[in-house]
C-alpha positions in Angstrom: 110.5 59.5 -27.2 110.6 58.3 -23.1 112.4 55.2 -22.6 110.8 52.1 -20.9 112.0 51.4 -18.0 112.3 48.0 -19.1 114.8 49.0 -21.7 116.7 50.8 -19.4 117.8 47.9 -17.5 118.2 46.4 -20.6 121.1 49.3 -21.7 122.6 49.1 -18.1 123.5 45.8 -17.9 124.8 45.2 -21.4 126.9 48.6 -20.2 128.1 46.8 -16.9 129.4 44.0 -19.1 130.8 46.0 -21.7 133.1 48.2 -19.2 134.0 47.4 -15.3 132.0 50.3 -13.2 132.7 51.1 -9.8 132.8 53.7 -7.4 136.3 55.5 -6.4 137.5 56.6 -3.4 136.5 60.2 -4.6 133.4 59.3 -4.7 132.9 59.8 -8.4 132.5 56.8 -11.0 134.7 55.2 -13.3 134.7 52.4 -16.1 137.5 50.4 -17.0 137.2 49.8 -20.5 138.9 47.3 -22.8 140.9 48.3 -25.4 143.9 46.7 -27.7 146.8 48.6 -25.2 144.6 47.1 -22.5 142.1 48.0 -19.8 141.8 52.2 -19.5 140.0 53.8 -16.5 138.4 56.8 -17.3 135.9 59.1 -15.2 132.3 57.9 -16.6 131.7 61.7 -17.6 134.8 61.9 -19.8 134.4 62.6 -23.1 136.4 59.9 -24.3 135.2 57.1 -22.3 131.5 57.8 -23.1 132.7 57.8 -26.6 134.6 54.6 -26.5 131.8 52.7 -24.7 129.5 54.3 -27.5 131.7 52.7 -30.6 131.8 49.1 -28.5 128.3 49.2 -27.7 127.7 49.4 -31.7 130.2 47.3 -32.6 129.0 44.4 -30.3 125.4 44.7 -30.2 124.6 46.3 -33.3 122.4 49.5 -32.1 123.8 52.6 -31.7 124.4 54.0 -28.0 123.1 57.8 -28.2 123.8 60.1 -25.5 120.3 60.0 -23.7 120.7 56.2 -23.2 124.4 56.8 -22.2 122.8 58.5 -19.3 120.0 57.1 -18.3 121.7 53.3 -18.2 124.8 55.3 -16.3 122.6 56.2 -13.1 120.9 53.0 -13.3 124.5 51.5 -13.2 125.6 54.1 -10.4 122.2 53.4 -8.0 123.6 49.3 -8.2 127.0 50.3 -6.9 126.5 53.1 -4.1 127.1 50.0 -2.0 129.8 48.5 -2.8 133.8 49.0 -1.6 135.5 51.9 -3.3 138.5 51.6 -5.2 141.5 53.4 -5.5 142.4 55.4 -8.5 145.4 56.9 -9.4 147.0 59.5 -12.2 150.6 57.9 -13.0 152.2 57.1 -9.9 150.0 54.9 -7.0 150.0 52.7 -4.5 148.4 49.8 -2.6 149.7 48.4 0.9 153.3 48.3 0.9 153.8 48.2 -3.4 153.7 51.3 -5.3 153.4 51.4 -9.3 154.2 53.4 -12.0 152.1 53.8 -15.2 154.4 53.6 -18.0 151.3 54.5 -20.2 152.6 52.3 -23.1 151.1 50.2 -25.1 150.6 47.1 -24.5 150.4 48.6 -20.7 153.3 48.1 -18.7 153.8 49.2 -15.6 156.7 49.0 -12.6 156.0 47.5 -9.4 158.5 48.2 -6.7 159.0 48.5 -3.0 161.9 47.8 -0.4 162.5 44.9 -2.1 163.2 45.9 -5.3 161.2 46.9 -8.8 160.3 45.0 -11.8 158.0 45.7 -15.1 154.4 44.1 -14.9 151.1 44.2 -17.4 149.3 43.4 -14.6 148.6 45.4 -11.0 145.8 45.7 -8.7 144.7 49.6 -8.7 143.3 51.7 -11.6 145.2 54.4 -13.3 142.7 56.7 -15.0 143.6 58.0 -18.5 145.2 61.5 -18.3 144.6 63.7 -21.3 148.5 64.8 -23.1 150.1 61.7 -21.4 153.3 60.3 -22.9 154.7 56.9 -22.9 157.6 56.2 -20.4 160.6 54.7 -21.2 160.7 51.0 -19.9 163.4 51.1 -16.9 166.4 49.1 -18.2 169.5 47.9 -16.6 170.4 46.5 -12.8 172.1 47.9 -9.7 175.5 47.6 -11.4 174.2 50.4 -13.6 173.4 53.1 -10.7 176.0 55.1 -11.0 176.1 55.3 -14.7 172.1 56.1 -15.0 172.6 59.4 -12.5 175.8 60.7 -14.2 173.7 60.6 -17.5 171.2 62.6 -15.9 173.8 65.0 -13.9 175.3 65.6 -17.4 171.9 67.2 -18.7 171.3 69.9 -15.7 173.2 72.7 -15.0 173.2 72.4 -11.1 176.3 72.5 -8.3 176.9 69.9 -5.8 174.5 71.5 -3.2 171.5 71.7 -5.9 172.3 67.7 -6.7 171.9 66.6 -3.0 168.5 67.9 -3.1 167.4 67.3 -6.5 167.4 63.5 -5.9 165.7 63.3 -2.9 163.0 65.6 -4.7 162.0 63.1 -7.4 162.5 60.3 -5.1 159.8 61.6 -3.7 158.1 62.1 -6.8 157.8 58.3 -7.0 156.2 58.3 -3.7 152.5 59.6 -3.6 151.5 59.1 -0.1 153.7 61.6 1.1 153.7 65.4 1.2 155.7 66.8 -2.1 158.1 70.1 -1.8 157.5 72.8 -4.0 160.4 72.9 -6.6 161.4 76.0 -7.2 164.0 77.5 -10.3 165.0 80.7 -10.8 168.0 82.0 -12.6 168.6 84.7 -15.3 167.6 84.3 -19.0 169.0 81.2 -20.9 170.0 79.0 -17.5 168.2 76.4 -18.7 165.0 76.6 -16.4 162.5 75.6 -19.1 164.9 72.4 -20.6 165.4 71.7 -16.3 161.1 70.9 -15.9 161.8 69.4 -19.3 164.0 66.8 -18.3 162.7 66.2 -15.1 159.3 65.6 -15.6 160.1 63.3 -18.5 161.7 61.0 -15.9 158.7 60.7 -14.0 155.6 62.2 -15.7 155.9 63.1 -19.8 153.1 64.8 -21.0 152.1 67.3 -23.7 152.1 70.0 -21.9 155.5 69.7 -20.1 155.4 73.5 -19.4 152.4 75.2 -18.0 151.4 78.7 -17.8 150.0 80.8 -15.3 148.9 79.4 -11.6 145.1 79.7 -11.9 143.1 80.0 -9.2 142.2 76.9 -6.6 139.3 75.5 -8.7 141.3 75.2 -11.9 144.3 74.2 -10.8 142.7 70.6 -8.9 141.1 70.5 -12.2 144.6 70.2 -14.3 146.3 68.0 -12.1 143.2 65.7 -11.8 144.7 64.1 -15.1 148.1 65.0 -14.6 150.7 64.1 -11.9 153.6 66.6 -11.9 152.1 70.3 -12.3 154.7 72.5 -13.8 154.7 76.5 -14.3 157.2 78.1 -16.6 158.1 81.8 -17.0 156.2 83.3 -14.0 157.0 86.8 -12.9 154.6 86.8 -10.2 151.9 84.5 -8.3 148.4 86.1 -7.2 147.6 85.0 -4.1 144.8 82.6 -4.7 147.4 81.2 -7.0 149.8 80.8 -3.6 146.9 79.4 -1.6 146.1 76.5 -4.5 150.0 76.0 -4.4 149.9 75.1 -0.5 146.6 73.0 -0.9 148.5 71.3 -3.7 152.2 70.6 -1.7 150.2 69.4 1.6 147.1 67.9 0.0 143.8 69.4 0.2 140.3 68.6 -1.2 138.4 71.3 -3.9 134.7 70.6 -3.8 131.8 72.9 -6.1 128.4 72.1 -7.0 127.7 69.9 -9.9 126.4 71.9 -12.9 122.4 71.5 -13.2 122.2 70.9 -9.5 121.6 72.6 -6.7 123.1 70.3 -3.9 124.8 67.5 -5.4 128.5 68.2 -5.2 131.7 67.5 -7.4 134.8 66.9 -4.9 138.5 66.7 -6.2 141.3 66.0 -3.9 145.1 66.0 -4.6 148.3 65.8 -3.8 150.9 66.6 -6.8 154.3 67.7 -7.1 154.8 71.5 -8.3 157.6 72.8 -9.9 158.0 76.9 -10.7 160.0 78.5 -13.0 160.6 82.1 -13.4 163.6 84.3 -13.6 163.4 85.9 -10.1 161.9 85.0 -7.3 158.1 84.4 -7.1 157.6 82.7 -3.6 157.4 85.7 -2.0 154.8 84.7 1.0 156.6 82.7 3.4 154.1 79.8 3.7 154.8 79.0 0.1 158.8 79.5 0.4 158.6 77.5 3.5 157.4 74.5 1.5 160.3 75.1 -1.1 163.6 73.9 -2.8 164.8 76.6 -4.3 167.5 76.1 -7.2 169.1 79.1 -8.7 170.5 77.9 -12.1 173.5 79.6 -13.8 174.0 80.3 -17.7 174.0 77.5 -20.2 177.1 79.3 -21.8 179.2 77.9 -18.4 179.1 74.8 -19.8 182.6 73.0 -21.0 180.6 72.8 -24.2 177.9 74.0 -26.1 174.9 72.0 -25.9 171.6 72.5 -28.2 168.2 71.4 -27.3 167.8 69.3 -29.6 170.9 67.6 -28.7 169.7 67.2 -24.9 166.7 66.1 -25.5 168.6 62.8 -27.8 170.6 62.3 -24.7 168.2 62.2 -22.6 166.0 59.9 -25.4 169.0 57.5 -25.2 169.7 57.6 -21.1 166.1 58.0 -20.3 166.0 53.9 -19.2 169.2 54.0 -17.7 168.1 57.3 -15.2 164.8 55.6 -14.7 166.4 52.5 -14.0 169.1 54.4 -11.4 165.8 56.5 -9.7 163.9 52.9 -9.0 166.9 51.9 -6.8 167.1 54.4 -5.3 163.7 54.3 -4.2 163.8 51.0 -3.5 166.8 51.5 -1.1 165.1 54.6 0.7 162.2 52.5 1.4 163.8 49.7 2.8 166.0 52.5 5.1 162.8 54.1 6.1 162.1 52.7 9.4 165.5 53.2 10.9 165.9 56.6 9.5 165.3 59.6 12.1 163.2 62.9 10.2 166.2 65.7 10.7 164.7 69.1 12.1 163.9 72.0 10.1 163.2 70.4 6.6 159.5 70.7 5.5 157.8 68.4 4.5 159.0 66.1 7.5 158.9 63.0 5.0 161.3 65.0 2.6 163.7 65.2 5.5 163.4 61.4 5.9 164.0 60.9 1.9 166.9 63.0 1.8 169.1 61.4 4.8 168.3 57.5 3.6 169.4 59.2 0.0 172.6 60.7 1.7 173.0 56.9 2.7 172.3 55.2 -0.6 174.7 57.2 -2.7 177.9 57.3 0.2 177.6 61.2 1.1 179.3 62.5 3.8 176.7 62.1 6.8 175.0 65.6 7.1 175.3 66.4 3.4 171.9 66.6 2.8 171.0 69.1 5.4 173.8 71.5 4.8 173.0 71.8 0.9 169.1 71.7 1.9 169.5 74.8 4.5 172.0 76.2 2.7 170.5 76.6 -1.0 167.4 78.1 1.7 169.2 80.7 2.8 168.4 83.5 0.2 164.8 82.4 -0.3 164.5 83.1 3.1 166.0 86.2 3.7 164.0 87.7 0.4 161.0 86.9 1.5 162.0 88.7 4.9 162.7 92.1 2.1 158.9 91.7 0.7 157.6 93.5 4.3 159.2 96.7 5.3 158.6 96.3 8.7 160.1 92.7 8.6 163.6 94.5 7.7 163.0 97.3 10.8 162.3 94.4 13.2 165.6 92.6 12.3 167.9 95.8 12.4 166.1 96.5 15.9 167.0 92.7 17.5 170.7 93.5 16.0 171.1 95.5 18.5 169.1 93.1 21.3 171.5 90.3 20.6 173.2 91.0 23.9 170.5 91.1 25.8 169.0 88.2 25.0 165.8 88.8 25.4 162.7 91.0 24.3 159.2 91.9 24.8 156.8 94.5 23.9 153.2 95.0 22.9 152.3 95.2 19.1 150.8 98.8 19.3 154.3 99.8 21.2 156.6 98.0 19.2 154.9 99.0 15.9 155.3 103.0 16.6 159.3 102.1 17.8 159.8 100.8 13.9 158.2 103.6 12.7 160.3 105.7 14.6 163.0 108.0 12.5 161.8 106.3 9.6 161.3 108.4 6.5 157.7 109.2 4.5 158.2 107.0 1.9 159.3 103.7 3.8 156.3 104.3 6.3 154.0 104.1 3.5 154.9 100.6 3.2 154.5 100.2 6.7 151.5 98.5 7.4 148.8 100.7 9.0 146.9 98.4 11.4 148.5 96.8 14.6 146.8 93.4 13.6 148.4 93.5 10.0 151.9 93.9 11.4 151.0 91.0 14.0 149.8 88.7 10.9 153.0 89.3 9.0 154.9 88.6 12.1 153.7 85.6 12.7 153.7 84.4 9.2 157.6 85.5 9.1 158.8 83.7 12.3 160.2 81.2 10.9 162.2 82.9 8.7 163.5 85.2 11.4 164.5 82.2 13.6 166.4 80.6 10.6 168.1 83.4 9.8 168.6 85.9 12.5 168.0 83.2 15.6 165.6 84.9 17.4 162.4 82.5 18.6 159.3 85.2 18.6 156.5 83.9 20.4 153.0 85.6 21.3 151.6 85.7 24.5 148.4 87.8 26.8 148.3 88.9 30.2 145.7 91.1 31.7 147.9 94.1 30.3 146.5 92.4 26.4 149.2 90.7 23.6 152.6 90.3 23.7 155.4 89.4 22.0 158.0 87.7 23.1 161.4 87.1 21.4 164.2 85.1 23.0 167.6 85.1 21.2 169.1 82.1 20.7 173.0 81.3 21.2 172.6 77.9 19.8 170.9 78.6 16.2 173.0 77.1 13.8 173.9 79.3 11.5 175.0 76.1 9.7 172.7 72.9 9.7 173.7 70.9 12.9 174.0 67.4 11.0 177.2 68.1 10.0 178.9 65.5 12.6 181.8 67.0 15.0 184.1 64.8 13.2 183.9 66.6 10.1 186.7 69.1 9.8 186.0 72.6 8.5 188.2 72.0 5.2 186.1 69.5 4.3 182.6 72.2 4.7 184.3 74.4 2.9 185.1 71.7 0.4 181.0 70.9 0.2 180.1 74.7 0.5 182.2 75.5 -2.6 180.0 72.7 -4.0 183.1 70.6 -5.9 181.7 68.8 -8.9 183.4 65.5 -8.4 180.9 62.8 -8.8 180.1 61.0 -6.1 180.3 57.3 -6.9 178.0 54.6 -5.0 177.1 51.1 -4.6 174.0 49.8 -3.2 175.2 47.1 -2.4 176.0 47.2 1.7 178.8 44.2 1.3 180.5 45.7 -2.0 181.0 49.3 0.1 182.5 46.9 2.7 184.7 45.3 1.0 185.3 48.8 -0.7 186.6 50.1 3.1 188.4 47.8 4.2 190.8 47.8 0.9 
């Protein structure tokens, strides 16, 4: 039967009152629905929603809400808000101005507000967090800055990493708590039982439970915006290998791209998605192996469980972990807190990607009392053999290094594509020229997409360049590449690197507190 159009207002407006409506940034449409853990945002196609709005509809008004009028009273109620402002909505972790919250999806809703100034557990904050399907409750954060040090040995007590692995681990999910910025690709390999799986376990529990803690397969860019639309922390566990449209959704992911499709049933409107998550890989070699995707990675190669002082089951972790959970939390939000309140004053160090992970990780060498320059020798050096693997993935790659060994007093090189292609091949045998590549402009694409590998660890700066003779390329050796990071102040004396390199497993203690560590010195 055709509606009235009467009756169709009707619908809309006892729909705008039953749910809050409005228009996100993304351009899609929400509701904000009431419910006994409180108001819940959810996309005004989900399921869920529609089927929420359809049991209060009844319930209030007495006349049941079928799916045809659910519709039709929708675009009504979308054509009354094109106009108005847009509003932010987030998937677990957000942020407005200078506050960021966390959804600690409980019920009543709680969440934590903090910034530079310090954190503290609300039911009340001004953005939307939309209702992600599999989410867990979060512990409620518990303790105070006297408890800092005792929340991160709880959690240092669950992982099996080194010193070097620690000093980047915490600036990682640091900057999990930090949406805005760019995230770096977590990466874990290690061989069979080194914990990898119970690792994503542990830390995604600390910032983003869900479910599906471990995830399968990258999918291609489409379905992977689509999984992390409702989730916050994507996570993919025993991976042997990565297509590449899986790599290129990765490096959307990291940096933050937009995936937009047509809408089903039409033929121009468009369905846009756009995100910026956290990813964490797990596999038992390495699976980065294009060098845009290792360059946006933390690689952490885990050892055996059975190097443990003591046996340790599962089970038994995850009660720890149940019982320390708001302690670690507790630990993490100062520690934020403190890196925010450092940011302005802290210089990004060179070489870290993303640049705002550089900045995280020197204001965390600060907060927890590390040696200055701590953070960049365990960053560069836990990089090392991601770098040089990905280097072994190209055959020519590997002849081009051996050749500038022997440049190295020279200095200097230069020499066409075509000409310096057919001097690799040269006294090579058959079967390595077969993985050769075949066209001049496939060996001047992997180049390029190597250099920065090469210049980390060989120290030669390639550059490309034309003159009326055609391309060049130009590489330029340089006596100054560290082959250690160059934030290791001159004061430091080399026992004390060799002391970090063998990556000692004394814990660090620290104290926010500027006048405590003061006071601290000067006894």
């Amino acid at each position: 039967m055709k509606l009235e159009p009467e009756y169709d207002m009707i619908l809309a407006e006892m729909l705008e009152k039953d749910c809050d409506m409005f228009k996100g940034t993304d351009g899609a449409l929400y509701m904000s629905l009431p419910t006994p853990r409180g108001a819940v945002t959810y996309p005004v196609r989900n399921a869920e929603g529609m089927a929420r709005v359809a049991a209060t509809f009844t319930e209030k008004h007495g006349h049941p809400f079928t799916t045809t009028e659910q519709q039709r009273a929708t675009q009504i109620a979308w054509g009354r808000m094109v106009d108005n402002p847009a509003r932010d909505v987030f998937t677990r972790v957000g942020k407005q101005g200078e506050d960021f919250y966390l959804d600690l999806h409980s019920s009543p809703k709680k969440y934590v507000k903090y910034n530079a100034q310090g954190w503290l557990v609300t039911d009340n904050v001004p953005v939307h967090f939309q209702e992600g399907q599999g989410q867990l409750p979060m512990p409620e954060p518990l303790g105070g800055m006297n408890d800092f040090n005792q929340g991160f040995d709880a959690l240092r007590s669950l992982l099996t990493v080194n010193e070097m692995q620690w000093r980047c681990l915490l600036p990682i999910m640091v900057n999990y708590l930090l949406p805005h910025l760019q995230q770096p690709v977590l990466l874990l390999s290690g061989v069979a039982k080194s914990g990898k799986s119970t690792f994503i376990e542990i830390v995604k529990t600390m910032v983003d439970p869900n479910l599906a803690m471990l995830g399968g397969e990258v999918p291609d860019t489409r379905d992977l915006f689509i999984k992390v639309s409702a989730a916050w922390v994507a996570t993919f566990d025993n991976l042997t290998k990565i297509s590449e449209a899986g790599m290129n959704a990765i490096c959307q992911l990291a940096t933050g791209g937009t995936f937009s499709t047509r809408r089903l049933y039409e033929n121009t409107d468009q369905v846009m998605i756009t995100c910026r998550n956290p990813v964490i890989i797990a596999g038992i070699s390495n699976v980065a192996t294009r060098p845009d995707v290792a360059d946006r990675a933390v690689p952490f190669e885990l050892t055996s469980v059975d190097n443990r002082p003591e046996p340790i089951t599962q089970e038994e972790i995850r009660e720890r972990l149940h019982k320390a959970a708001p302690s670690i939390l507790n630990a993490l939000l100062y520690l934020t807190c403190d890196v925010l309140k450092q940011w302005a004053d802290t210089k990004a160090p060179q070489k870290v990607r993303p640049v705002s992970f550089g900045i995280i990780g020197r204001a965390v060498e600060k907060s927890m009392g590390w040696k200055q320059g701590s953070f960049e020798l365990a960053y560069h050096t836990i990089r090392k053999p991601l770098e040089a693997s990905v280097l072994e993935e190209y055959a020519v790659i590997t002849a081009l290094t051996d050749l500038l060994e022997t440049k190295v007093a020279e200095g200097q090189f230069r020499a066409q594509p075509y000409a310096l292609l057919e001097m690799l091949k040269g006294g090579k045998d058959f079967d390595m020229l077969k993985a050769f590549p075949q066209k001049v402009s496939t060996f001047s694409k992997q180049l390029k997409e190597c250099t920065p590998a090469i210049r980390s660890q060989y120290g030669w700066d390639v550059q490309d360049s034309r003159d009326w003779k055609g391309r060049w390329w130009n590489f330029t050796y340089l006596p100054t590449a560290p082959t250690e990071p160059t934030a290791v102040p001159k004061k430091v004396t080399p026992p004390e690197v060799k002391e970090l390199l063998a990556a000692n497993k004394q814990t660090v203690r620290h104290n926010p507190n500027p006048k405590v560590k003061a006071a601290k010195e000067s006894e």
